[in-house]
N, C-alpha and C positions, 0 to 999 in steps of 0.2 A: 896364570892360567889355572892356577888350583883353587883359586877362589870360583872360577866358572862353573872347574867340577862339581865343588861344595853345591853352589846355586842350584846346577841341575838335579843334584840329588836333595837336597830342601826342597826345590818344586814337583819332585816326583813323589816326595812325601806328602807333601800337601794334596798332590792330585789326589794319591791311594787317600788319605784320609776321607776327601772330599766324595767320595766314589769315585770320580770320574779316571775311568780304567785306560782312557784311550789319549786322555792328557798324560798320565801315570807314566804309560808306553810311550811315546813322542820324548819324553823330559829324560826317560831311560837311554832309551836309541841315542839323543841327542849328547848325555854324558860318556856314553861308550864310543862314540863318533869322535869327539873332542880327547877323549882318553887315548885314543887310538896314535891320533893325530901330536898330541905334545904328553907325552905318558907323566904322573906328577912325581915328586922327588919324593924320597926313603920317607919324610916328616909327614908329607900331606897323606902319603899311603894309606896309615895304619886309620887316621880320622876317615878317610874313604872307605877304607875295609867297614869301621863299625856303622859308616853310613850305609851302605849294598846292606848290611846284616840286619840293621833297621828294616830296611826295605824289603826285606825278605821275610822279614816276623809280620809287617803288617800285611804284606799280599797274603799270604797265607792266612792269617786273620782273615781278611776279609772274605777270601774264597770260604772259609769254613762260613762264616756269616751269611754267605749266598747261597750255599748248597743248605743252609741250615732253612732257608728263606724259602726257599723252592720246594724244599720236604712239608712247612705248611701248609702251603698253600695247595700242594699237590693233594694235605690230607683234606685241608676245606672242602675242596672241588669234590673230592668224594665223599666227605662228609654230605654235603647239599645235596649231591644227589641220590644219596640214602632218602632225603627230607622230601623226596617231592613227592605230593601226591596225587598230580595228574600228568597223564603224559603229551604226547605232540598233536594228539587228536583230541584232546580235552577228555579224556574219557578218565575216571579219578581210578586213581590204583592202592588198592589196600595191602599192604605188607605186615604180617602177621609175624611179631620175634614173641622166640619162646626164653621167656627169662625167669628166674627165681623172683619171686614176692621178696622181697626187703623185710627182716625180720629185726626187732627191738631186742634184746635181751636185759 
């Protein structure tokens, strides 16, 4: 049975790698379901434990990854629409910044 465990936690690895967060979850569930059910011996433990702790480094990765992703795009979005210069009615709109001239020295 602790080789199943292993399995589930190599394929939840591979899901989180892969992104897919909802195979990740399922392969999780599925290992704690089976843990639950036939708990594994003293030996297979400690390789489980630095598996979960794997899995724990890269979810966490990837969540900074995604929240890193979202803050882009959030800045694009308002980026671009700094950029536009006509609005819903086509009528063009001029935005005037006051900024320092760029000097050489």
């Amino acid at each position: 049975m602790s080789g199943s465990l292993i399995k589930h936690l190599s394929s939840a690895r591979a899901a989180i790698i892969a992104g897919d967060m909802e195979l990740a979850l399922d392969r999780i569930e599925r290992f704690s379901t089976a843990a639950e059910k036939t708990p594994p011996d003293e030996a297979t433990k400690e390789q489980l434990r630095s598996g979960v702790a794997e899995l724990q480094i890269l979810a966490e990765a990837s969540l900074r990854g995604t929240r890193s992703a979202v803050d882009q795009i959030r800045e694009i979005i308002q980026t671009a629409r700094t950029l536009q210069t006509y609005d819903d009615t086509g009528q063009r709109q001029i935005t005037s910044t006051v900024a320092d001239m760029p000097h050489r020295f």
